[in-house]
N, CA, C and O of each residue as an XYZ file, in Angstrom:
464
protein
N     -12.052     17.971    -21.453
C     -13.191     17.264    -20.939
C     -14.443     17.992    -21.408
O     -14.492     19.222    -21.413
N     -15.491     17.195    -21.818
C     -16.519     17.850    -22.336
C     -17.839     17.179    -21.739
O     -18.231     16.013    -21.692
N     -18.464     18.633    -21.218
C     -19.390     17.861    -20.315
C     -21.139     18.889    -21.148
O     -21.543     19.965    -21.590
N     -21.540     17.365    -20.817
C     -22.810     17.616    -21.974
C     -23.992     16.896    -20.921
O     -23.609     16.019    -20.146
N     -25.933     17.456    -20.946
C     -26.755     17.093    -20.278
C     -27.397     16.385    -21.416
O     -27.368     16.829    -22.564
N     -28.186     14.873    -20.948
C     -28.529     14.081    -21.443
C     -30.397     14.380    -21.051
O     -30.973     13.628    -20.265
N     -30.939     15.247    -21.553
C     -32.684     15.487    -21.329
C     -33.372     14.478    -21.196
O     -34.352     14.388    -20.456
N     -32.725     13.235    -22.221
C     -34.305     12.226    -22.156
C     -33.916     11.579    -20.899
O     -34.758     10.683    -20.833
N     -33.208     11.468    -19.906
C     -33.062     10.986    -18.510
C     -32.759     11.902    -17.481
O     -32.499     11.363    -16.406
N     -32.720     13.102    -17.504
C     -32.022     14.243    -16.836
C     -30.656     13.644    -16.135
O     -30.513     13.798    -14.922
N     -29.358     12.754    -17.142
C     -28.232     13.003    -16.521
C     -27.124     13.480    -17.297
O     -27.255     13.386    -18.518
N     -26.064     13.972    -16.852
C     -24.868     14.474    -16.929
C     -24.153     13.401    -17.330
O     -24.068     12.358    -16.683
N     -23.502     13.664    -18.635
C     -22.216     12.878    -19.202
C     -20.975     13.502    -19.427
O     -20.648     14.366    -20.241
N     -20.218     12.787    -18.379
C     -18.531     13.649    -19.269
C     -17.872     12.912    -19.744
O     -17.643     11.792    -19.287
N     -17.239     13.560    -21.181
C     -16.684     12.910    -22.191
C     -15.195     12.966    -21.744
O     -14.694     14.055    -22.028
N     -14.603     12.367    -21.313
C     -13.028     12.130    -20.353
C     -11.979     11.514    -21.366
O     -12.295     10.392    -21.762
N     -11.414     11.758    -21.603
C     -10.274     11.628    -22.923
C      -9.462     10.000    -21.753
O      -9.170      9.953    -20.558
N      -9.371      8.965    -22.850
C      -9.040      7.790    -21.998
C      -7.899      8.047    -21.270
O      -8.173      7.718    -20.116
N      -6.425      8.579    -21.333
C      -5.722      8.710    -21.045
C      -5.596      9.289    -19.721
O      -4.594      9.259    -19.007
N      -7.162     10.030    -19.372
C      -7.365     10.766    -17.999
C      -8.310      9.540    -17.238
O      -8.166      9.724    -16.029
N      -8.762      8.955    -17.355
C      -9.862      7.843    -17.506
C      -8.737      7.058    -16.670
O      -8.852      7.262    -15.462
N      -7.892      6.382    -16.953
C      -7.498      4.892    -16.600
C      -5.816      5.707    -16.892
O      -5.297      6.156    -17.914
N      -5.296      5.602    -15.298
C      -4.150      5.823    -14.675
C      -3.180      4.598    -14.978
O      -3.599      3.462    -14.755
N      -1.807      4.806    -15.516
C      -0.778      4.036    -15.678
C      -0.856      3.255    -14.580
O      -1.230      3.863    -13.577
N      -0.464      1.296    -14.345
C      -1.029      0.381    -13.851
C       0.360     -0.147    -13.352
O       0.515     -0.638    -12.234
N       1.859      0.073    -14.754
C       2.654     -0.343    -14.610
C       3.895     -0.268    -13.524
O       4.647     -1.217    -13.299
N       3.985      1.147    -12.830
C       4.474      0.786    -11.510
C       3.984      0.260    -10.419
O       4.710     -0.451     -9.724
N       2.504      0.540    -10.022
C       2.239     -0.108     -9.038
C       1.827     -1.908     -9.317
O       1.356     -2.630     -8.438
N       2.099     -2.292    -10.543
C       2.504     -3.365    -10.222
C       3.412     -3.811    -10.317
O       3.462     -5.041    -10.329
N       4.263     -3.247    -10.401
C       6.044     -3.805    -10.307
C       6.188     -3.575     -8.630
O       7.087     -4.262     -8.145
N       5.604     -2.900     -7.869
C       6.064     -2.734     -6.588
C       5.243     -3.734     -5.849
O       5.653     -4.215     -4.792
N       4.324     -3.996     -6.268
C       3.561     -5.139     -6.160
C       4.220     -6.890     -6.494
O       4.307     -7.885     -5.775
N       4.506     -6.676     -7.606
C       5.864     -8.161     -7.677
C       7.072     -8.334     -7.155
O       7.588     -9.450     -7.099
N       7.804     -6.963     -6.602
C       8.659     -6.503     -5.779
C       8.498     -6.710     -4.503
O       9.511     -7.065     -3.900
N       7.265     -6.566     -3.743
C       6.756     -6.603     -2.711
C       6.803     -8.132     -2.451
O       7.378     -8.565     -1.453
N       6.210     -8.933     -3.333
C       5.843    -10.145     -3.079
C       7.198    -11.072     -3.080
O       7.386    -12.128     -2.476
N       8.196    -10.252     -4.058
C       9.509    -11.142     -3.964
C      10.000    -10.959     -2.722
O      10.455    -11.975     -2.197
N      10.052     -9.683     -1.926
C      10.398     -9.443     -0.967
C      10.155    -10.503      0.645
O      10.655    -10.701      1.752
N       9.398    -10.784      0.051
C       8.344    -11.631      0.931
C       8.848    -13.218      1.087
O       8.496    -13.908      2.045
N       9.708    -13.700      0.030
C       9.840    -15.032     -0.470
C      11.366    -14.815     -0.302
O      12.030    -15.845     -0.194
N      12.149    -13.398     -0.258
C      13.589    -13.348      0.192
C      14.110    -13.737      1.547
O      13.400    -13.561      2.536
N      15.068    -14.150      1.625
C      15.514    -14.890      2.748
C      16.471    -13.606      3.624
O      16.789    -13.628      4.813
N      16.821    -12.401      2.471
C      17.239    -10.885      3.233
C      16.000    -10.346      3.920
O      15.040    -10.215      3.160
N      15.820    -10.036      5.064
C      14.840     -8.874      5.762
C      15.033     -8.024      6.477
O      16.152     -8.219      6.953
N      14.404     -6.719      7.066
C      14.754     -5.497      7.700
C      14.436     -6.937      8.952
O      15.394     -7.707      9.023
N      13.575     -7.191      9.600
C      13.294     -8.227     10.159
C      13.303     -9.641     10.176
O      12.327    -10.289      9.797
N      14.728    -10.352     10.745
C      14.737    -11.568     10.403
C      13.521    -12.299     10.660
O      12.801    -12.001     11.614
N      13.153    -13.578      9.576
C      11.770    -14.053      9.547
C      12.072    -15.315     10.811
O      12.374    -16.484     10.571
N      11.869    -14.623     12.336
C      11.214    -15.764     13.107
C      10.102    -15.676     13.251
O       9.524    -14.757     12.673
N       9.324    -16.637     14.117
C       7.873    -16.750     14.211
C       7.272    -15.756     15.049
O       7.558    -15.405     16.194
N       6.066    -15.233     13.971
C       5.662    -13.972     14.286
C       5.820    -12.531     14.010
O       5.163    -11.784     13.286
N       6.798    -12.328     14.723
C       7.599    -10.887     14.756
C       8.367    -10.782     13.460
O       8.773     -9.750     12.926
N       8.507    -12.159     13.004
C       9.644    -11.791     11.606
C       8.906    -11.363     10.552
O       9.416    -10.747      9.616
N       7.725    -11.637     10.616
C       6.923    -11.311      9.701
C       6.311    -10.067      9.619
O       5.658     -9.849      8.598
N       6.392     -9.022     10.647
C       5.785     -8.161     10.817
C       6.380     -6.826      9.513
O       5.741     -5.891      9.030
N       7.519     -7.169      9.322
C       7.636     -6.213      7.830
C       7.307     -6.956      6.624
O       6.870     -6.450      5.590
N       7.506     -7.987      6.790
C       6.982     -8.431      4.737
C       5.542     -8.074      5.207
O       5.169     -7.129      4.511
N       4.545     -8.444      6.125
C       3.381     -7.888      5.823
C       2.586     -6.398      5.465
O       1.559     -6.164      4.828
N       3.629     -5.449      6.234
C       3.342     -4.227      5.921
C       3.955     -3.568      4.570
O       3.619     -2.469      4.126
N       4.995     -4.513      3.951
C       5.656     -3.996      2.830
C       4.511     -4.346      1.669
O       4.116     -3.747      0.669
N       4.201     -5.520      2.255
C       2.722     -6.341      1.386
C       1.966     -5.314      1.099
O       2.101     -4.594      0.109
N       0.897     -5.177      2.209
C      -0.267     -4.254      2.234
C      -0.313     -3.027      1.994
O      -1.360     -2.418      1.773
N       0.859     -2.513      2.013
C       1.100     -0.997      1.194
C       1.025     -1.375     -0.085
O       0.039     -0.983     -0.708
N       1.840     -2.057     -0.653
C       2.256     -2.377     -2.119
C       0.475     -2.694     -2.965
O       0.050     -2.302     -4.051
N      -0.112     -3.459     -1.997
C      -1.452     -3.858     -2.426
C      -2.081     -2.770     -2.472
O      -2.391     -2.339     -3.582
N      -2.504     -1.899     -1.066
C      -3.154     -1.095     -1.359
C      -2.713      0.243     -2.570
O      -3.589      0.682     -3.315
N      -1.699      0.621     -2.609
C      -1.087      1.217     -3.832
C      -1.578      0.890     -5.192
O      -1.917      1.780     -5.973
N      -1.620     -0.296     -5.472
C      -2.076     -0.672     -6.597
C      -3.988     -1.046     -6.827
O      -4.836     -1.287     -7.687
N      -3.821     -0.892     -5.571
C      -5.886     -0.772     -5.471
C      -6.186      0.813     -5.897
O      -6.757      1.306     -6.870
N      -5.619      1.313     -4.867
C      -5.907      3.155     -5.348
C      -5.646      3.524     -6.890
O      -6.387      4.294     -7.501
N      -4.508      2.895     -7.470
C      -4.361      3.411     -8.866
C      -4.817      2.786     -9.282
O      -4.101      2.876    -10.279
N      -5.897      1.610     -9.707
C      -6.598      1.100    -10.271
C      -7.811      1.530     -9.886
O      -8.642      1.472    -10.793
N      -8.282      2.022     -8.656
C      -9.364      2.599     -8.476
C      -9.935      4.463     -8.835
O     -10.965      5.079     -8.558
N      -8.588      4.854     -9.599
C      -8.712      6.107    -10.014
C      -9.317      6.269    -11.171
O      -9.955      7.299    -11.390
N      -9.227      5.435    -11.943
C      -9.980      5.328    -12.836
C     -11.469      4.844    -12.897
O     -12.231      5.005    -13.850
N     -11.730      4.256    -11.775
C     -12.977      4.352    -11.953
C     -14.401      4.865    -10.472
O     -15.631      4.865    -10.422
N     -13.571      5.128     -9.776
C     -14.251      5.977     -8.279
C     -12.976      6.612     -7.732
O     -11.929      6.177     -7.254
N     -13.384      7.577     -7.941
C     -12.230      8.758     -7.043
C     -12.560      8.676     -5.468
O     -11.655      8.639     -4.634
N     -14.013      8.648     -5.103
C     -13.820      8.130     -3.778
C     -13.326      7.007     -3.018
O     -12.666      7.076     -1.981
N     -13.659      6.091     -3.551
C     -12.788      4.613     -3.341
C     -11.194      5.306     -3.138
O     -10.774      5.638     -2.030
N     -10.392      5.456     -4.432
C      -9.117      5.873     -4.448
C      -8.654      6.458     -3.641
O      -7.520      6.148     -3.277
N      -9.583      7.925     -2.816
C      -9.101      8.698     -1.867
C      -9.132      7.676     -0.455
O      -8.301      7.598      0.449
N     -10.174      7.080     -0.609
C      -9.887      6.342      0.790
C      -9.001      4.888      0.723
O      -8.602      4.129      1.607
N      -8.907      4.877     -0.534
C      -7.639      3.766     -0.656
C      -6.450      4.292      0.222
O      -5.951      3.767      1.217
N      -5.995      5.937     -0.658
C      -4.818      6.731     -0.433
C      -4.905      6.554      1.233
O      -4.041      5.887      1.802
N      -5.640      6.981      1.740
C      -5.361      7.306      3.555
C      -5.743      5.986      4.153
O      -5.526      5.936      5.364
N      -6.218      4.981      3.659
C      -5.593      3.720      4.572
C      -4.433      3.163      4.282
O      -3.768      2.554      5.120
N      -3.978      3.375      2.672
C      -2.224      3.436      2.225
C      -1.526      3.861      3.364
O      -1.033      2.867      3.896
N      -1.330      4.615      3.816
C      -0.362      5.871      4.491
C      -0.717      5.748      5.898
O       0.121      6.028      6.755
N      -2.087      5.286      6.262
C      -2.362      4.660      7.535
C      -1.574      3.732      7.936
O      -0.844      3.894      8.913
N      -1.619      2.307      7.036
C      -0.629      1.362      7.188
C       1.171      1.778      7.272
O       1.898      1.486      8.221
N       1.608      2.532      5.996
C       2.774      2.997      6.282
C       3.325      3.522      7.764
O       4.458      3.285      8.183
N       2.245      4.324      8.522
C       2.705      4.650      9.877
C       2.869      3.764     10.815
O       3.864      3.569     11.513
N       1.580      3.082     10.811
C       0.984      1.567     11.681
C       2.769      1.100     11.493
O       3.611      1.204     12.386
N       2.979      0.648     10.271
C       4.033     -0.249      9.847
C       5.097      0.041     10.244
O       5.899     -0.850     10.525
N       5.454      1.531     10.400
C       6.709      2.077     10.595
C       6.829      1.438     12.583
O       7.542      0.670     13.229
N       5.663      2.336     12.834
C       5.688      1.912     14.690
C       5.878      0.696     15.030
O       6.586      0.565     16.029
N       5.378     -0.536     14.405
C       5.521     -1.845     14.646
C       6.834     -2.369     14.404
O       7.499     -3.101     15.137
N       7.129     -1.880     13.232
C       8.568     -2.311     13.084
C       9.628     -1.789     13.695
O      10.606     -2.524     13.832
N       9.692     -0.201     14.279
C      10.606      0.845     15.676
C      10.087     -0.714     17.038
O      10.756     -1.434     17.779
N       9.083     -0.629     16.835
C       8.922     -1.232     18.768
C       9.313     -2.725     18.757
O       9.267     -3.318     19.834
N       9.699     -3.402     17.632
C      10.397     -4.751     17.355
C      11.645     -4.357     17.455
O      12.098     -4.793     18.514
N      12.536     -3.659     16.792
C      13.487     -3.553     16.923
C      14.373     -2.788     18.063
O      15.597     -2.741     18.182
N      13.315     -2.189     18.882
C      13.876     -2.054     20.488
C      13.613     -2.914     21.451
O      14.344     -2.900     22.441
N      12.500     -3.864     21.370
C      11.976     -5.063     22.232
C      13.459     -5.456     21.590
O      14.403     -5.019     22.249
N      13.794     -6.197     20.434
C      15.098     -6.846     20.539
C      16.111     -6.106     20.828
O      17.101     -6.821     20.986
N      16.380     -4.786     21.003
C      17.523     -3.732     21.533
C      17.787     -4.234     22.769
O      18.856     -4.770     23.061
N      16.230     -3.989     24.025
C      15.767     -4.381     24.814
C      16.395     -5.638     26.003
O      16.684     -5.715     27.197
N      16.368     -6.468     24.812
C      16.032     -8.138     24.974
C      17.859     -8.480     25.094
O      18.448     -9.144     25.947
N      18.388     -7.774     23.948
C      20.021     -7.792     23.647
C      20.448     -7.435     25.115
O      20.850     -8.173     26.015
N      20.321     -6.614     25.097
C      20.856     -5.559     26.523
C      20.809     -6.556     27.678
O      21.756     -7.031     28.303
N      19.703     -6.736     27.802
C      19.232     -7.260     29.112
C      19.775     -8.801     29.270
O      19.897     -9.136     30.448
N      20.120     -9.791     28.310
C      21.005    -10.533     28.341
C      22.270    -10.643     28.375
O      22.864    -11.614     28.845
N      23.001     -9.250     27.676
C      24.415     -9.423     27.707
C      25.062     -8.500     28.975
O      26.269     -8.375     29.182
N      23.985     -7.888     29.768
C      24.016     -6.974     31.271
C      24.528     -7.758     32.217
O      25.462     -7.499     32.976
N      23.680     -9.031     32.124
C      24.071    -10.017     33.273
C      25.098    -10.665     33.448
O      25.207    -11.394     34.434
């Protein structure tokens, strides 16, 4: 990287070799078309009834999206990207808890019908 001052405007230019510039695109969009097939599959961690069934294709979604926002945004704002990264991983948790407290509401729900 070669970093050089520009006098007739007083700014700073760095010369960034492209390859550091603009981050490989091609996995996060395969997890991204992955994601979306996922979405249109009739297999789910959560069978798709109304509402609740949906609550994992959406978080499998919005990770996959935001993933591919951050690595497309590395190349051109590292701040963007960093706060891409921690609402990424925000959602992953969000996603994880929503999908634990569905699948004990139906633990729950099982129990309490086959008790009686």
């Amino acid at each position: 990287m070669n970093i050089s001052r520009n006098d007739a405007d007083s700014t700073i230019v760095m010369d960034v070799a492209d390859h550091e510039k603009q981050p490989s695109l091609l996995l996060p969009v395969i997890l991204l078309i992955l994601a979306i097939l996922y979405d249109v599959s009739p297999v789910d961690i959560v069978p798709d009834i109304p509402i609740v069934g949906y609550i994992d294709d959406f978080f499998i979604t919005a990770t996959a999206l935001l993933h591919f926002l951050q690595k497309w945004m590395e190349g051109t704002s590292l701040v963007l990207a960093g706060m891409l990264k921690w609402l990424k991983w925000a959602v992953v948790f969000i996603g994880m808890i929503a999908v634990s407290l569905v699948g004990l509401a139906a633990y729950g729900i099982v129990k309490l019908i086959f008790s009686i």
